[in-house]
Backbone as CSV, one residue per row, in Angstrom:
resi,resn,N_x,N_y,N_z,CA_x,CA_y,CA_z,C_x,C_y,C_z
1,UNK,-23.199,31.671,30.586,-22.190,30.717,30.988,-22.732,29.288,30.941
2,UNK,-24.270,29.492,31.338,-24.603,27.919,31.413,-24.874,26.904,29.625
3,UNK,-25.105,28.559,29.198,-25.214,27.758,27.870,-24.081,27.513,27.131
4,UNK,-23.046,27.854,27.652,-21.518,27.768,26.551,-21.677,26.205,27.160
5,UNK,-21.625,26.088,28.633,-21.196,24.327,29.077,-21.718,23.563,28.142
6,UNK,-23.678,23.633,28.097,-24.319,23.265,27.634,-23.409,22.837,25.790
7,UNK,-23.508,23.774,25.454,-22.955,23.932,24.034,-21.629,22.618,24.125
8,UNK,-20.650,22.817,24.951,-19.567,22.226,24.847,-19.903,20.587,25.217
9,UNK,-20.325,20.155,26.019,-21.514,18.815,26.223,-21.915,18.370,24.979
10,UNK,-22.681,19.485,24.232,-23.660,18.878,22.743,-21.965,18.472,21.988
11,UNK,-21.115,19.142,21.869,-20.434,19.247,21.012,-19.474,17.699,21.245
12,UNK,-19.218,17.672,22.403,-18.943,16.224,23.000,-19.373,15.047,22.063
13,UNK,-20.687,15.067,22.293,-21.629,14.236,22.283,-21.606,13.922,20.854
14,UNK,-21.284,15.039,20.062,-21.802,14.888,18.738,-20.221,14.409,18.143
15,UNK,-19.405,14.548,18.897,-17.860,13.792,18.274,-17.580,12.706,18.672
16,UNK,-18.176,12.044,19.751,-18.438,10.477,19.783,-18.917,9.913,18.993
17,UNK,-20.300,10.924,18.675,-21.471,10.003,18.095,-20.405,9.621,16.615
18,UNK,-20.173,10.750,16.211,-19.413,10.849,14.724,-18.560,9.933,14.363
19,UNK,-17.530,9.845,15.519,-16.876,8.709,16.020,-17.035,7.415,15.646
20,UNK,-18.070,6.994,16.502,-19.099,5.260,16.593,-19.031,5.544,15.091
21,UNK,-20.050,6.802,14.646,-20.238,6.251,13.034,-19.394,6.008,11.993
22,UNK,-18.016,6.649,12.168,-17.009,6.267,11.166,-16.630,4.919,11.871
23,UNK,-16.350,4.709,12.881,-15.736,3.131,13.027,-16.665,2.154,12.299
24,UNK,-18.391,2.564,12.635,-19.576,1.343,11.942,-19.000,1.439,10.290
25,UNK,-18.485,2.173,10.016,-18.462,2.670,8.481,-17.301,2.096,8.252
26,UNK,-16.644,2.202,8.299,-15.310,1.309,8.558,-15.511,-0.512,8.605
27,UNK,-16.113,-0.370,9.635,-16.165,-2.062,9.768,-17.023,-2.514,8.704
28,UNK,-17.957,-1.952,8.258,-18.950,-2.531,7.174,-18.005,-2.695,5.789
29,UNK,-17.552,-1.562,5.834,-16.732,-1.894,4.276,-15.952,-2.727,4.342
30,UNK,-15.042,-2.568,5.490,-14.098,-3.849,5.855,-15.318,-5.177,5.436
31,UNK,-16.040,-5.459,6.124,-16.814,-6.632,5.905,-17.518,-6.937,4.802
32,UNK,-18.151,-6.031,4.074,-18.264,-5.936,2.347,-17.384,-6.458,1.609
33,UNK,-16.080,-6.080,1.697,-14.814,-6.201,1.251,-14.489,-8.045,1.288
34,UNK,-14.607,-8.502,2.435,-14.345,-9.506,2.948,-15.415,-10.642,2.329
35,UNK,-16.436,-10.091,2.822,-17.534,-11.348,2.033,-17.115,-11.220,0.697
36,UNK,-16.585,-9.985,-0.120,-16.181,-10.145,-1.831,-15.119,-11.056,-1.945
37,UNK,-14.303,-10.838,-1.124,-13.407,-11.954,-0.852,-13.541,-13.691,-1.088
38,UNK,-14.365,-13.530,0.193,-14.651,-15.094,-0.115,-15.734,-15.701,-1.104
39,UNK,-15.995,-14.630,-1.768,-17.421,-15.455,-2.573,-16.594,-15.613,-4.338
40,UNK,-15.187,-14.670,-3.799,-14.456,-15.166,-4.925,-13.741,-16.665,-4.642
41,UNK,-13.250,-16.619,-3.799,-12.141,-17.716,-3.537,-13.447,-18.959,-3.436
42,UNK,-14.992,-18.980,-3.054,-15.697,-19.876,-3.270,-16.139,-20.380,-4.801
43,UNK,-15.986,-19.508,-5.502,-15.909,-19.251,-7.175,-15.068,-20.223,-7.510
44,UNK,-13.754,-19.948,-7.255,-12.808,-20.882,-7.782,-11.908,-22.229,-7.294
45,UNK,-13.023,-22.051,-6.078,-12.654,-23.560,-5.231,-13.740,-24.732,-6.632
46,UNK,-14.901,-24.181,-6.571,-15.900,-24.991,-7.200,-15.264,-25.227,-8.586
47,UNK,-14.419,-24.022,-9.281,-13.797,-23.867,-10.947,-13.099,-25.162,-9.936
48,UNK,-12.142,-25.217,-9.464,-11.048,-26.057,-9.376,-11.330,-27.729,-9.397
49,UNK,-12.639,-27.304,-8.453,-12.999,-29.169,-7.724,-13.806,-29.631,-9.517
50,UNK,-14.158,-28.644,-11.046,-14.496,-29.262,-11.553,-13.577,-29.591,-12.784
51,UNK,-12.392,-29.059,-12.572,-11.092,-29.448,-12.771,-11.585,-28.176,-14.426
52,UNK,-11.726,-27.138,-13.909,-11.763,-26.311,-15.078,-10.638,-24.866,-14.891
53,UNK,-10.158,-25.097,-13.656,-8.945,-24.496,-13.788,-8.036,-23.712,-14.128
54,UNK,-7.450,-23.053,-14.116,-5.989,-22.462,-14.830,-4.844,-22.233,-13.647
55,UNK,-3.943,-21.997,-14.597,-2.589,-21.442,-13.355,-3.306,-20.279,-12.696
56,UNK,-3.387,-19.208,-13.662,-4.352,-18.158,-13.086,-4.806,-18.185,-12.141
57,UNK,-5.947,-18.649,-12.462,-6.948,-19.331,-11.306,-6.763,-20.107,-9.685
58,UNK,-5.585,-20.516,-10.458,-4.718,-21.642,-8.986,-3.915,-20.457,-8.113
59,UNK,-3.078,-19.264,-8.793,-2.363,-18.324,-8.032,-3.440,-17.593,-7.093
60,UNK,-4.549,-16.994,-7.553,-5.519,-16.020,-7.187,-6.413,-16.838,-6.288
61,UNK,-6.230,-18.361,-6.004,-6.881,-19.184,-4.782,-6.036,-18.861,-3.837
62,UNK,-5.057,-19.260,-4.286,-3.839,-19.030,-3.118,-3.933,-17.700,-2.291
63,UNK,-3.932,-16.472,-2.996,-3.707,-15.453,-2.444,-5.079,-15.034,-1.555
64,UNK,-6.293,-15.738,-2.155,-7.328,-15.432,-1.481,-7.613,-16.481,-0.132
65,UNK,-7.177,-17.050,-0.418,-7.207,-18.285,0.843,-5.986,-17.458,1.954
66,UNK,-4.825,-17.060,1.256,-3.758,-16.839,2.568,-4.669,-15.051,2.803
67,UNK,-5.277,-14.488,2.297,-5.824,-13.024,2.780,-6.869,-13.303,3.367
68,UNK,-8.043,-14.341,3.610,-9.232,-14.763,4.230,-8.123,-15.107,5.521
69,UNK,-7.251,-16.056,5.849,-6.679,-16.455,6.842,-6.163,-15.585,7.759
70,UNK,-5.017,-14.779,6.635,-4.684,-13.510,8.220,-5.954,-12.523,8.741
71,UNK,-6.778,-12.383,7.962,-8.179,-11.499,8.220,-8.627,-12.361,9.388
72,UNK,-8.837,-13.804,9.306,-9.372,-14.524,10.345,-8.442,-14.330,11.261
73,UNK,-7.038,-14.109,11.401,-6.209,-14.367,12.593,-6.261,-12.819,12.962
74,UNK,-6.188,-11.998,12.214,-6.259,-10.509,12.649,-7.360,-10.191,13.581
75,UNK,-8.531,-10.749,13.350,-10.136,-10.455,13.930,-10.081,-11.275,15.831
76,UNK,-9.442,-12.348,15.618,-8.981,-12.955,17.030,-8.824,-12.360,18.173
């Protein structure tokens, strides 16, 4: 009897732990994701400020600037 408790405790323990680790796993990619993000939209701030440009280029700032923003307001 004492070892079923025992057992059910480990088993606890080990679905938290599992837990923590998918959320860390989660947040990292989320944050992987995010720094890819901005190291694009820093890409084409610099294309822009050297006036090398395109429409292209000008839509896909936009969208990365308004997806960095709600990410920042989401994280709040």
């Amino acid at each position: 009897m004492a070892e079923f408790k025992y057992l059910e405790k480990q088993e606890k323990i080990i679905e938290k732990k599992k837990a923590e680790l998918e959320d860390k796993t989660k947040n990292l990619l989320h944050e992987s994701k995010m720094n890819r993000i901005k190291e694009k939209y820093d890409t084409l701030v610099k294309k822009k400020k050297s006036g090398k440009s395109n429409l292209e280029d000008e839509i896909l700032l936009g969208i990365y600037k308004d997806t960095i923003e709600i990410e920042e307001k989401e994280n709040k």
